[in-house]
C-alpha positions in Angstrom: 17.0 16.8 22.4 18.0 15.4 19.3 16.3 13.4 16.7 17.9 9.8 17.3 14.9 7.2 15.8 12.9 7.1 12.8 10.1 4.9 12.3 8.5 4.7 8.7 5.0 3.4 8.3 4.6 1.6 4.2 0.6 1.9 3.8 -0.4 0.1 0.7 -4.1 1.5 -0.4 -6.6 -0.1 -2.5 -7.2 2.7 -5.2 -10.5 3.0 -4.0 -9.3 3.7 -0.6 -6.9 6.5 -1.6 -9.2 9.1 -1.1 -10.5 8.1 2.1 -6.8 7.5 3.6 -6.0 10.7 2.8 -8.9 12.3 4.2 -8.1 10.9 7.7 -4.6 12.1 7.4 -6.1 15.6 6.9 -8.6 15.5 9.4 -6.1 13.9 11.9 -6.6 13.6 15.8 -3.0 14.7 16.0 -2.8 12.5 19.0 1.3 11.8 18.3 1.9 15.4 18.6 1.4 15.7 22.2 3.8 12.2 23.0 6.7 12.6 25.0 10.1 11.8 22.5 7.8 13.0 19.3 9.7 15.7 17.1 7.9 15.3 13.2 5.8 13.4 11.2 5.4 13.6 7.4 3.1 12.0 5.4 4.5 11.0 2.0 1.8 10.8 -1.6 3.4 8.8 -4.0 3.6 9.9 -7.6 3.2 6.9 -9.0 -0.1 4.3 -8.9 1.1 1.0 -6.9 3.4 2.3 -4.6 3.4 2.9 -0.9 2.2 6.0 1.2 4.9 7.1 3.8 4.4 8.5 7.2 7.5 9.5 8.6 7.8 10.0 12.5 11.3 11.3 14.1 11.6 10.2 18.0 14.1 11.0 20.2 14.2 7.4 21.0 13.6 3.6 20.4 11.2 3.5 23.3 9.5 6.6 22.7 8.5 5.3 19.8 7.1 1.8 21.4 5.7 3.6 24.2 3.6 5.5 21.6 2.6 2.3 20.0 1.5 0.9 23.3 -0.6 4.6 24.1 -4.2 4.8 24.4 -3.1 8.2 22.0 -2.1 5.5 18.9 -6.2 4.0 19.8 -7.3 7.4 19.3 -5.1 8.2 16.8 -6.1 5.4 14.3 -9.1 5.0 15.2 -11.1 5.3 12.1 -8.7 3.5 9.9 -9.3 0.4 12.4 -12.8 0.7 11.8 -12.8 1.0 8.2 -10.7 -2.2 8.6 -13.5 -4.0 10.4 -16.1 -2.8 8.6 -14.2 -4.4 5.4 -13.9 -7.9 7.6 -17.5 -8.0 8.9 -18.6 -7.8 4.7 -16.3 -10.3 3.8 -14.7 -7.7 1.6 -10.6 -7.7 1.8 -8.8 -5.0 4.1 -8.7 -1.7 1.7 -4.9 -1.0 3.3 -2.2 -2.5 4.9 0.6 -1.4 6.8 4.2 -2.4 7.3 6.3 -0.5 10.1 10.3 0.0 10.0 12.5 1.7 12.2 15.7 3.0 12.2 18.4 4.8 13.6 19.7 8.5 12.4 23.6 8.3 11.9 23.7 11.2 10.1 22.3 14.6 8.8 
């Protein structure tokens, strides 16, 4: 199988958050790995303050990709980033990240 679809995950942290982000990246459930169409995922640090974490996820396919949004694996998977997110609503306080997904398609390599 080849590696046909990449989605990108932009995850803007509070800098208070950064820490903690990173710690459930390293402590991950590693739920993705075991989804049919899954190759890779990387999870990109930026150098700079302000800018966007990456996580980088190859797929064989389009729909392996939604079917792995759609899994009770993504639930487990990001679990304890949702509830950091409720916990921020429930005190009023503003979401400490924020997410913005983009796919595409591999045309070359």
């Amino acid at each position: 199988m080849d590696k046909k679809f990449v989605a990108i995950n932009y995850i803007s942290c509070s800098p208070e958050y950064a820490t903690r982000f990173e710690e459930l990246f390293a402590m991950r459930a590693k739920a993705i790995d075991t989804m049919p169409g899954f190759f890779d995922m990387h999870v990109l640090k930026p150098q700079k303050e302000g800018q966007d974490y990456l996580i980088v996820s190859y797929w064989e396919n389009e729909d392996a990709f939604k079917d792995w949004t759609k899994s009770e694996a993504f639930l487990e998977g990001h679990k304890r980033g949702f509830a950091d997110l409720a916990k921020a609503k429930a005190e009023g306080k503003p979401a400490p990240m924020s997410s913005d997904f983009k796919t595409y398609k591999i045309i070359a390599n």
